[in-house]
N, C-alpha and C positions, 0 to 999 in steps of 0.2 A: 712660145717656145715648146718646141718638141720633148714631150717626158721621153727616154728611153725606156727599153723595158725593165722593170725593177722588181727585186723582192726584199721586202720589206719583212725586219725581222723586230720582236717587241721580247723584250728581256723582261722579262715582269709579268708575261701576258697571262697569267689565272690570278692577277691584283685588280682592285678596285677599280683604277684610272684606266685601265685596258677595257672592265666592262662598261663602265660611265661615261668615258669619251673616245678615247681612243677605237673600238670597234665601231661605233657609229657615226665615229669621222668618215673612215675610210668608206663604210658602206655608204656615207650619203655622196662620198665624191665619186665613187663610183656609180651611183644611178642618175649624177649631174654630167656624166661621163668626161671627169676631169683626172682622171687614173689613166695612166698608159694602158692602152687594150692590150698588155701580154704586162700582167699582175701579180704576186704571189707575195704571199703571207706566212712567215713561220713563226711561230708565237715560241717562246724559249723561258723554260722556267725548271724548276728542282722538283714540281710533281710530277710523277709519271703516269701521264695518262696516253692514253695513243689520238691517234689523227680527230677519230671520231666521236671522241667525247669533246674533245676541244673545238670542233665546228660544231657540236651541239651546246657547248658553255657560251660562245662566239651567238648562235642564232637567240638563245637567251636573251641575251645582255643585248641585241638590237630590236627585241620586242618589249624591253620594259623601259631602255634608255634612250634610243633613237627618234628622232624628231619626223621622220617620215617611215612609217610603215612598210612592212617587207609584204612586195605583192609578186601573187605569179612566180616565175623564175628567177626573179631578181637575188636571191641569195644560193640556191643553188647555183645560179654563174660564178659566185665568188668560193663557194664550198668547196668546188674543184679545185680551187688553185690554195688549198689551207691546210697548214702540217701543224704536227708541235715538235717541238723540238727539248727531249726532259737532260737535262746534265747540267753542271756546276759552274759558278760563274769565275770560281777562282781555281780554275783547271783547264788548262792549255789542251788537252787530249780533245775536251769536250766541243772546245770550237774548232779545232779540227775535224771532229766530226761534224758538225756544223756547217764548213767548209766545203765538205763531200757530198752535202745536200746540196748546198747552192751552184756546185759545178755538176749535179745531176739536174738539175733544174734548167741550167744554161746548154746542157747536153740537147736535152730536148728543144728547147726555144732557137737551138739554131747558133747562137748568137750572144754575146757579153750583155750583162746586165746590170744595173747600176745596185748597189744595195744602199739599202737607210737602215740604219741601225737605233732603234728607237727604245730607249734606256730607262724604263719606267720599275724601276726597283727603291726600296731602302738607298740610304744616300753611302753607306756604308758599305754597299760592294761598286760603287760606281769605279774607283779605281783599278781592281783588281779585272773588272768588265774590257773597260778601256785599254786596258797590259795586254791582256790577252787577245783583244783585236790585231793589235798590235805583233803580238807575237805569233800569231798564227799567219798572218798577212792579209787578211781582212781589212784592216783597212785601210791597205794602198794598192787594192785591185786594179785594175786594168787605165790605170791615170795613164800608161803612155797611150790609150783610147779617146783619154776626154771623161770616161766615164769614171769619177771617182767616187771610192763609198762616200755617205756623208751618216754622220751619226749626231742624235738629239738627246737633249741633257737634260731631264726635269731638274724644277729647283728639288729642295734645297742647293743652290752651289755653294758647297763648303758653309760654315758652321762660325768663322771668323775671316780675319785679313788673310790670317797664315794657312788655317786649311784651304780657303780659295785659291793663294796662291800654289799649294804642293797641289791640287787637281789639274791649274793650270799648269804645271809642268810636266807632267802626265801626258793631258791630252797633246800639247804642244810637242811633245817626245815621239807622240804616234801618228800624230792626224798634223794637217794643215789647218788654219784659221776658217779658211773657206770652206772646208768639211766639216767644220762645227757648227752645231746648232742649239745653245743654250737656252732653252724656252719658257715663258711667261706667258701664260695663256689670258693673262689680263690684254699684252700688246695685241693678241687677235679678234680682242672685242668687237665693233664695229665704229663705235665712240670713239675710242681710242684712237685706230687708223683714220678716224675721221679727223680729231685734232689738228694733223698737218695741214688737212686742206680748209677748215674753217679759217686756221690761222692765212696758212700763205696764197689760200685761194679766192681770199674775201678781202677787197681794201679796206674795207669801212674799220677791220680789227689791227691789223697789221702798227698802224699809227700810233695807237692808244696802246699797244701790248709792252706797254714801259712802266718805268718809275714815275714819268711825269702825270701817267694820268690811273695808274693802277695801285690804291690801297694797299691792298695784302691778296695772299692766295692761299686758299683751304682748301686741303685735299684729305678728304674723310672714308676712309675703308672699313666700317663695321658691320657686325654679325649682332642677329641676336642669341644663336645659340650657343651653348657651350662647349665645352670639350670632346662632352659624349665617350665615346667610348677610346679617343685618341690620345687619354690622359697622358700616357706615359710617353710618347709622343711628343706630348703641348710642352710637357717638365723640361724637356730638351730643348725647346724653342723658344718659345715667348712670341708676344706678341712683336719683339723689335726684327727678331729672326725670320718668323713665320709671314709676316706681312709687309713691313714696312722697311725691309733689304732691299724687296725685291720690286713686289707689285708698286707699292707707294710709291719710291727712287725714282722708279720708269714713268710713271705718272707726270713726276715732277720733272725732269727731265725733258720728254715732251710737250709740256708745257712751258719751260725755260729757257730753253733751245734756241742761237739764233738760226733765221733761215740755212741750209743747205745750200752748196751750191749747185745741185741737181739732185736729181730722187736716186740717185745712185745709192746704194745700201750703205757704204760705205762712207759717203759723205753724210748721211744722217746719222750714221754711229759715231762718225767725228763729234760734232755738233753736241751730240748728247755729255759724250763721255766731257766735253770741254764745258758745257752748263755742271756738270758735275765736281768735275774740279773746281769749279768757283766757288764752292759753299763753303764757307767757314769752319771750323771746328767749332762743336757746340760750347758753351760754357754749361757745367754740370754742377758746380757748387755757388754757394756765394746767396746774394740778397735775393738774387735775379737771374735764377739757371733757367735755360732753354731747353728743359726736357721736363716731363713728368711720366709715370709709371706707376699703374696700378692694378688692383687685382679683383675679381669682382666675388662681390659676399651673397646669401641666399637676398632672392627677390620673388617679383611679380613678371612676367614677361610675357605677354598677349593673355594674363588673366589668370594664368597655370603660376602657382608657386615653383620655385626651382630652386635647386643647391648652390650654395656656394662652391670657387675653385678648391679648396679645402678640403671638401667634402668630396667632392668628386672621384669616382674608380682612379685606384692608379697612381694617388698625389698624394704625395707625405705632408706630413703634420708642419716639417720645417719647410717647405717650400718657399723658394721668395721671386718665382718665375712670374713676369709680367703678364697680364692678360689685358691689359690695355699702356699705350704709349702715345704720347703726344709729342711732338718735337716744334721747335720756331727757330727756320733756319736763316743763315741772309748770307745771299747771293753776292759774292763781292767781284761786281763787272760793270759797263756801263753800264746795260738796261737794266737791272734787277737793282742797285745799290739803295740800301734805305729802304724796302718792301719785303717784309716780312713772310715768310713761306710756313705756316701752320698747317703739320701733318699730323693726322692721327690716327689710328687702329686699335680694336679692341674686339672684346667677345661680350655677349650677354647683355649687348647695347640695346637702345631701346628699340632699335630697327634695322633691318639688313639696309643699308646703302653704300654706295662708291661713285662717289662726283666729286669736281672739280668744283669751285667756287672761286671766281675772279670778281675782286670788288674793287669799283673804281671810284676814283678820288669823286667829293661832293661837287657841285658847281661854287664860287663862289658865291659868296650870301649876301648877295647885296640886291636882287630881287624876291626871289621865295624865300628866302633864307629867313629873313627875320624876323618873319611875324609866324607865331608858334602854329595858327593856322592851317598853316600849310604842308607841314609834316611832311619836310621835304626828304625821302629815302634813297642810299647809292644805291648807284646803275648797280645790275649784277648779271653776270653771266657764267650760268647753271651747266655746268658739263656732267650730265648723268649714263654712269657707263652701267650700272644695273640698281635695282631692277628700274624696268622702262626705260629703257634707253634711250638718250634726247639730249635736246638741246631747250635752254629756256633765257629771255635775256628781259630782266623786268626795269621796266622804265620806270620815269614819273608821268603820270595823266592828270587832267584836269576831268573831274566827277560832274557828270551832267547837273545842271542847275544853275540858279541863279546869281550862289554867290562862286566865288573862287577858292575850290577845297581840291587840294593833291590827295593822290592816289596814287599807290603802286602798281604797274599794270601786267601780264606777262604774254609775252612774242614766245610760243611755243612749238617746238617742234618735234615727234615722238618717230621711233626708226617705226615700230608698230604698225602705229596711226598710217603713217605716210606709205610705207613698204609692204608692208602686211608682216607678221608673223613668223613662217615659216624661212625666216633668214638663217644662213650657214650659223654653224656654231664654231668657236674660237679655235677650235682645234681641226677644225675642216682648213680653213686657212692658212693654220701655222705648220699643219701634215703637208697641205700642196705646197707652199713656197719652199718647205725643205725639197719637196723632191725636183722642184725647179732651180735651187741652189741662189734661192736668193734671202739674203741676212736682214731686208730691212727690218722683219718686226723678232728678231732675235737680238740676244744682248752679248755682246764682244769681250774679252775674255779681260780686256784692260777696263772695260766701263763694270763690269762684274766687283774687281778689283777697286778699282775708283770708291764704287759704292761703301766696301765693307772698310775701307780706311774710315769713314766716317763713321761707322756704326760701331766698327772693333773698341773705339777707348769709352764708349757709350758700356759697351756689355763687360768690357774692365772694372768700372768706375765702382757697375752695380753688383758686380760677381765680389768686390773688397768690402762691399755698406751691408751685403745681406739684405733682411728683409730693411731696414734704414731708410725712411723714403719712399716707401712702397706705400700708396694712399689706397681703402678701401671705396668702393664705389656698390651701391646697390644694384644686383640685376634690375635691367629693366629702364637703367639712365642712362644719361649720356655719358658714364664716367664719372671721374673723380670731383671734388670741387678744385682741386689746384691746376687743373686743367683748363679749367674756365677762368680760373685767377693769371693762368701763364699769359692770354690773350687780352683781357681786361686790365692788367700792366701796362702795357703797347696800345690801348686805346680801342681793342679790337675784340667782336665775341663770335663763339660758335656760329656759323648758320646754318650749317645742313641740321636737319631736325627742329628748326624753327618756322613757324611760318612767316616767310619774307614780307 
């Protein structure tokens, strides 16, 4: 598909994520030359700096962040076409002027222009950003064209059930569904977009991706650092907010999913949103609740002593904000009924990882099974979406020799290894299909919804108990122990951070 020509405007752009990802998206899609050749860029924010301090912040931030180096002319071609744009986000004047750019910009090109309007602020003006596209008429440009703006939502989306839903009515007030672009930069991973096709492009998995032959499924997102300097920030979110809303949901989700019936974006947000609705409401009190939540105390973590969340810039003494969260959900559908879904997220773990872990039921034990010998281990199939991103699925092998001794064996395969290195980054991805208008690895404003119904009486439950419940865990572990007690219940333990 034909990009038209676009200009692309970044609300936030003298923030973090504008010089981290966002600036080194755009520059690597444009020397992959997957940008429309008539491009433009107007970064929009409340400092006032002019044009050329900000394509000199812009060429910064793609020599310390950017995965391919600025050679030659390659960023003066982009520098031409790069403004800022300084005025208020909750002031209708300001995107009118705003306005007055974009149709001096379209004076010149000749020609109608699509806009993307790419929302990378605090979650707290996202509203008032939204109103005022709306009000100034930005964003229902030139749609009897074909060319309609389309605008991108980093998370946070909303804070509960109820703020999710008042943004959704916001943006459903201004924009159409198909000009929304709610993003997760975990879905632009390559792992991730890979999931559909291991699944529905491989027989051998398809068969087996049930109740009948699938144990449990572990979907593990932890860090090992801490807050750092986001304290105040983290106070406001926790780890149910911060990670496991959004990243984790969608995880699981694509994972869960029955087939589509075509790769149409639209029939895969079906799918999703409807694996979604199947989950249960958790149980949270009682002998045997399906959640745990805790906070991490001073530790060890690659050797360096480090502070407790307590301690940390920015966090009050009464705090009782999670820093790690584990949930065991169950799926109530045919495929999934009676398989256990164990999610968890946390900080100050004992290692950065985020994989999938699908454990399949043992063979019956009426050969290997039951002479101790044999150390018969379940199949397991590894989905690792960083770091090293790959695939790994460990068998049982029989160990050279004479007598008959089982081993665990592992079918490995690394995007690295195989591909080399220098592969797009998540948001090169998720930047181009916005501006091609297509939703598949975007999240839909009812699957959004979906989500926080489940999480909402979770963050109720724990906002009435205070700290009540709240288990300490050492920097530097896997968490808490009741954590490992919630899976050892159900017959079932950790595996990411073990060795298989």
């Amino acid at each position: 598909m034909k990009i038209p020509p676009t200009i692309i405007v970044i609300f936030g752009a003298s923030g973090d994520l504008t010089a981290r990802k966002l600036a080194p998206a755009i520059f690597n899609l444009s020397q992959d030359g997957l940008l429309p050749s008539k491009c433009f860029l107007i970064g929009y924010g409340r400092k006032e700096i002019n044009d050329d301090q900000f394509r000199e912040y812009l060429k910064k931030s793609l020599e310390l962040h950017s995965r391919r180096k600025i050679q030659g002319d390659a960023w003066n071609i982009i520098a031409e076409n790069v403004q800022f744009h300084a005025g208020s986000y909750d002031n209708s004047e300001s995107f009118d002027k705003l306005g007055d750019k974009i149709k001096i910009i379209e004076a010149k090109l000749g020609e109608p222009a699509q806009c993307l309007f790419y929302i990378s602020t605090p979650p707290g003006v996202f509203k008032p950003i939204l109103e005022n596209l709306g009000i100034s008429g930005l964003a229902k440009r030139h749609r009897q064209k074909e060319i309609e703006s389309k605008v991108i939502i980093e998370k946070p989306f909303g804070r509960d059930l109820s703020s999710a839903n008042d943004l959704n009515e916001t943006i459903n007030h201004r924009f159409e569904e198909t000009q929304v672009f709610r993003i997760d930069h975990y879905l632009g991973k390559e792992t991730v977009q890979s999931l559909l096709v291991q699944r529905f492009a491989n027989s051998i998995f398809e068969p087996v991706w049930n109740r009948n032959y699938v144990s449990s499924v572990q979907i593990t997102v932890s860090e090992n650092l801490g807050v750092g300097s986001r304290g105040g920030y983290y106070e406001k979110s926790g780890a149910l907010r911060d990670m496991i809303q959004n990243h984790v949901m969608q995880l699981l989700a694509l994972t869960a999913m029955e087939p589509p019936s075509s790769l149409n974006p639209e029939s895969i947000r079906d799918e999703k949103v409807k694996a979604l609705q199947a989950i249960k409401p958790l149980v949270l009190k009682g002998k045997n609740p399906e959640i745990v939540r805790g906070v991490y105390t001073q530790g060890l973590v690659e050797d360096e002593k480090v502070l407790g969340y307590l301690q940390e810039e920015g966090i009050p003494d009464n705090s009782f904000t999670e820093t790690y969260a584990a949930l065991c959900l169950q799926i109530e559908n045919w495929r999934w009924k009676g398989v256990p879904f164990y999610l968890r997220s946390g900080k100050r773990l004992a290692s950065k990882a985020s994989e999938i872990v699908v454990q399949f039921k043992r063979p019956p034990e009426i050969l290997f099974g039951l002479d101790e010998r044999f150390s018969l281990s379940p199949n397991l199939l590894v989905i690792r979406i960083q770091p090293n991103e790959g695939i790994t699925l460990y068998l049982n092998s029989k160990t050279p020799g004479l007598e008959t001794k089982l081993q665990p064996i592992e079918l490995a395969f690394g995007y690295e290894t195989t591909f080399g290195s220098n592969t797009p980054e998540a948001y090169e991805r998720l930047i181009l299909d916005s501006l091609n208008g297509d939703g598949t690895l975007f999240i839909r404003g009812d699957e959004a919804e979906t989500s926080w119904e489940l999480i909402s009486p979770i963050l109720d439950y724990w906002q009435e108990n205070g700290r009540k419940g709240l288990e300490n865990y050492s920097s530097g572990t896997w968490g808490p122990l009741a954590a490992d007690k919630l899976l050892l219940s159900r017959g079932h333990e950790w595996l990411t951070g073990k060795q298989y």
